[in-house]
TIMI-2910 file (N, C-alpha, C, CB; in pm, 1 decimal, decimal comma, always signed):
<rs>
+----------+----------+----------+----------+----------+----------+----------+----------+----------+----------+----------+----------+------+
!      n_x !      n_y !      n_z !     ca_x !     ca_y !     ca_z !      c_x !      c_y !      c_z !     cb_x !     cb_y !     cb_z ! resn !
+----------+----------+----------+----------+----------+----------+----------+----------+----------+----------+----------+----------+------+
! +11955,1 !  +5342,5 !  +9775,8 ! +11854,2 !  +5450,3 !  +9775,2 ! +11780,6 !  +5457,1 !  +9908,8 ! +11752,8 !  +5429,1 !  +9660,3 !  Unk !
! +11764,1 !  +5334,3 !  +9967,1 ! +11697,9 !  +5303,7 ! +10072,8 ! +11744,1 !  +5407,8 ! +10194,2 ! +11721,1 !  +5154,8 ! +10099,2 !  Unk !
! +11894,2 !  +5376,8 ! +10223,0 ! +11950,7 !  +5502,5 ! +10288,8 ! +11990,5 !  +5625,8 ! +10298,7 ! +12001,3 !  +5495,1 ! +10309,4 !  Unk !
! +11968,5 !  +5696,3 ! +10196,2 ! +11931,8 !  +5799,1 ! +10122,1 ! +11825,1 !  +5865,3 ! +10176,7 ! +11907,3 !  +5763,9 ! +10000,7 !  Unk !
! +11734,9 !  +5801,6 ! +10110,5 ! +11585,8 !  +5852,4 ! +10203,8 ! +11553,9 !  +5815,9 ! +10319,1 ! +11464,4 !  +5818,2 ! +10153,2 !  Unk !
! +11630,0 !  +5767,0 ! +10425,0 ! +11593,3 !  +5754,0 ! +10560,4 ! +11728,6 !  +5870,0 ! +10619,4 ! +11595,2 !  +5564,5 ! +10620,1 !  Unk !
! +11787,5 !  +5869,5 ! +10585,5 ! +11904,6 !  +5981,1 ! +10617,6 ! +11822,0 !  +6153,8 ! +10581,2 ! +12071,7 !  +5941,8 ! +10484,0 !  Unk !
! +11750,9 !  +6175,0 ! +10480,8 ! +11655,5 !  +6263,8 ! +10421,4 ! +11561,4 !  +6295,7 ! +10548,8 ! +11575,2 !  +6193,5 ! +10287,8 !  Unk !
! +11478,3 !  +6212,5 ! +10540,9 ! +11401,7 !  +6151,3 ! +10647,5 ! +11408,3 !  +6211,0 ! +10781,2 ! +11439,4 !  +6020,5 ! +10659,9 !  Unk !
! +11559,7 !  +6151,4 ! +10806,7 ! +11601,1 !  +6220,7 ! +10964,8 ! +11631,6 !  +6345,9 ! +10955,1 ! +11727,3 !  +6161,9 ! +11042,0 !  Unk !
! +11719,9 !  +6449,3 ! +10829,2 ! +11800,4 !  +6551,9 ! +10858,8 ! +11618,5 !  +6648,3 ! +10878,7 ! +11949,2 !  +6598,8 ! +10710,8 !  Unk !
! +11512,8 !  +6604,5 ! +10754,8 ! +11389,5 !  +6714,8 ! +10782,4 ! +11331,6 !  +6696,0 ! +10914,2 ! +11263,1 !  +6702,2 ! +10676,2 !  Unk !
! +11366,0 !  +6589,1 ! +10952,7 ! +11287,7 !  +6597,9 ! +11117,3 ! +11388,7 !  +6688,3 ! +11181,8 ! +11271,9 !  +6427,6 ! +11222,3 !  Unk !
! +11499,8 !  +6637,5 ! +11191,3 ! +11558,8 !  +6790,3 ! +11258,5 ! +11534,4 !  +6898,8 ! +11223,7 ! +11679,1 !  +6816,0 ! +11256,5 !  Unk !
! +11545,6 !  +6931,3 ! +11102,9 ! +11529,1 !  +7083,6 ! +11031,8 ! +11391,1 !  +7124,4 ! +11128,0 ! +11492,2 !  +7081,6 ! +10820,8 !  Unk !
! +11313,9 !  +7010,6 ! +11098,0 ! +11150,7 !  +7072,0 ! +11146,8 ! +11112,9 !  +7106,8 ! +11289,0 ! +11037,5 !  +6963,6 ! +11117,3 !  Unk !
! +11253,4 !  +6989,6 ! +11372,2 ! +11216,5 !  +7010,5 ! +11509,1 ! +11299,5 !  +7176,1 ! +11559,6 ! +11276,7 !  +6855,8 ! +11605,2 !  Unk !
! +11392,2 !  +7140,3 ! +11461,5 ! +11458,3 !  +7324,8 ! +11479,4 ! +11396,4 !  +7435,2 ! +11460,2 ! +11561,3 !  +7368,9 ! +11390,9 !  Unk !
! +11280,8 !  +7406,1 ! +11331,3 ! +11237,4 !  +7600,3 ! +11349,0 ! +11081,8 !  +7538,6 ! +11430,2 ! +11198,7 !  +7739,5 ! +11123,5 !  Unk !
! +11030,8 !  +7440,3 ! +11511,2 ! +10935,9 !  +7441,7 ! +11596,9 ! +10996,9 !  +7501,5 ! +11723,2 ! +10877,8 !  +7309,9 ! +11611,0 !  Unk !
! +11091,3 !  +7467,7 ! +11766,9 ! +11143,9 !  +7533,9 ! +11850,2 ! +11160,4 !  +7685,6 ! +11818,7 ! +11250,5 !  +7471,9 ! +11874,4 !  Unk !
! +11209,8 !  +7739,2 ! +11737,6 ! +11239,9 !  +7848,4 ! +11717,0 ! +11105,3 !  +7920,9 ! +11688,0 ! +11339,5 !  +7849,9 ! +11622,5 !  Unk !
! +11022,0 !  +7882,5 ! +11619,7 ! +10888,4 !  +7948,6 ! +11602,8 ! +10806,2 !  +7930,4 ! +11747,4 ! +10803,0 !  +7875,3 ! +11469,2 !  Unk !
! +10830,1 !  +7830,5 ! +11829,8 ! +10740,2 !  +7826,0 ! +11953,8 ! +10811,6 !  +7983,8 ! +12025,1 ! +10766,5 !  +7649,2 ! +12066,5 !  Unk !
! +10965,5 !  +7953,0 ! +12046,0 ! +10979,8 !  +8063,9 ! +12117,0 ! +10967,0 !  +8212,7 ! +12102,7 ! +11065,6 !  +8050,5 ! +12144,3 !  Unk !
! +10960,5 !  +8271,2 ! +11991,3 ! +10892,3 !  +8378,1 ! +11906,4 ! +10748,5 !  +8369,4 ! +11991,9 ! +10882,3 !  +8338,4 ! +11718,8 !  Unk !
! +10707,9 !  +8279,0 ! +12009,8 ! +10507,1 !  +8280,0 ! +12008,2 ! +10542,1 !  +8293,9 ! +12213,4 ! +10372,7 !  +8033,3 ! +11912,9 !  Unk !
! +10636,3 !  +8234,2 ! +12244,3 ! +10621,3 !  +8252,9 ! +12415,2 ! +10615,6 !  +8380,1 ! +12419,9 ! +10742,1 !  +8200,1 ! +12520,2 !  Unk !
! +10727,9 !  +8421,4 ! +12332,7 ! +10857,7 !  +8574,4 ! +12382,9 ! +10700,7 !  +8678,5 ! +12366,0 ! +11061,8 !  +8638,2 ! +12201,8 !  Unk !
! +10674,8 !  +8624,1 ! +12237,6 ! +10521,3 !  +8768,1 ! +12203,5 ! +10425,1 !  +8775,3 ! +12294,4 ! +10408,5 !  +8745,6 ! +12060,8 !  Unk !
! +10401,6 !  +8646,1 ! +12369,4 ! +10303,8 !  +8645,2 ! +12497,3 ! +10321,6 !  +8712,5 ! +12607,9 ! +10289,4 !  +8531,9 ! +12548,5 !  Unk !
! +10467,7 !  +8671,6 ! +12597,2 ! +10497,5 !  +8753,1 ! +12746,0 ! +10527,6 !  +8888,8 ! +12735,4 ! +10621,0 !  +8698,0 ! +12827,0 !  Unk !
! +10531,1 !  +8946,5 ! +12635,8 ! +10562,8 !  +9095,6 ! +12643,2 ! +10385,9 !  +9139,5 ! +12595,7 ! +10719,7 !  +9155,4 ! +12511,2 !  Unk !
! +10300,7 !  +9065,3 ! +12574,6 ! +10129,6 !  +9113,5 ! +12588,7 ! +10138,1 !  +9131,8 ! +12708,7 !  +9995,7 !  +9010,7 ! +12552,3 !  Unk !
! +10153,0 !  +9022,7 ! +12811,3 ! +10131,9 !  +8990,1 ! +12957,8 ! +10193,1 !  +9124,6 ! +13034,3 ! +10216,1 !  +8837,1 ! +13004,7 !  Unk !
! +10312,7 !  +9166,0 ! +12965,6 ! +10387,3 !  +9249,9 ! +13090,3 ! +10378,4 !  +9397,7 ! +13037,5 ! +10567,6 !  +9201,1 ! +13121,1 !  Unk !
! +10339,2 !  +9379,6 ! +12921,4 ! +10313,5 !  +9535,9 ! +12889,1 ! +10199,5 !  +9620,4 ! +12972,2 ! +10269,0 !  +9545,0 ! +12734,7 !  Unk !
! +10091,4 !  +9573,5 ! +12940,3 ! +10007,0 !  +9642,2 ! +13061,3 ! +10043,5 !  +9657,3 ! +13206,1 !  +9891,9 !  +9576,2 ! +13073,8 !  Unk !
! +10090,5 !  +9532,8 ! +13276,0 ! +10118,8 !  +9580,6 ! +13403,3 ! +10207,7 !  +9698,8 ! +13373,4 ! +10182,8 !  +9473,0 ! +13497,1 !  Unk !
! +10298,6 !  +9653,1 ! +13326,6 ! +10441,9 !  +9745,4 ! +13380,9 ! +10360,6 !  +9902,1 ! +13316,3 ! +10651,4 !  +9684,8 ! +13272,1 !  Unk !
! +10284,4 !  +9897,3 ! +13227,9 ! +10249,3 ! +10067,5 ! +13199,8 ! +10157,6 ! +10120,7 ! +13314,6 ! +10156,4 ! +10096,9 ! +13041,7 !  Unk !
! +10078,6 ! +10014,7 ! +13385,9 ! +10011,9 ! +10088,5 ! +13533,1 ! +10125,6 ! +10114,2 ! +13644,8 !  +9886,5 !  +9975,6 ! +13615,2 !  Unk !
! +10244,4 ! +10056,2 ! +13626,0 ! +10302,9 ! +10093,6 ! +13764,7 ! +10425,0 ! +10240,9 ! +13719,0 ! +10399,2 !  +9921,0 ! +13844,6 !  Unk !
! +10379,2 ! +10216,2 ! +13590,2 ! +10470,4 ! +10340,7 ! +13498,7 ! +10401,7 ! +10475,1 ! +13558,8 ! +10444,1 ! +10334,0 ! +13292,9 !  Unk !
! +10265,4 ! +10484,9 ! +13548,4 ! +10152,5 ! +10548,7 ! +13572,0 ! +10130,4 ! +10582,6 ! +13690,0 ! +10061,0 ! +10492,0 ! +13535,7 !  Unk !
! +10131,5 ! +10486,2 ! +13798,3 ! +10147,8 ! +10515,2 ! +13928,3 ! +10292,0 ! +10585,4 ! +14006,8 ! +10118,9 ! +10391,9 ! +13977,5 !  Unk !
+----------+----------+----------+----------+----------+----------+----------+----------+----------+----------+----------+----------+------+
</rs>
């Protein structure tokens, strides 16, 4: 049983380190299109 739940153990740390990654990059990607939307609509403008 012992290895069971340390095998458990490891696969949710991956699972977890997989959608942190995947949810961090969602949260960059949304920043950077705040960041570049305004510029790029003043030089749209100009």
């Amino acid at each position: 049983m012992a290895g069971i739940k340390s095998i458990g153990g490891f696969f949710m740390f991956i699972v977890g380190g997989i959608v942190a990654i995947i949810v961090g990059s969602f949260m960059i990607r949304g920043t950077m299109h705040l960041w570049d939307n305004p510029e790029s609509d003043e030089k749209k403008d100009k």
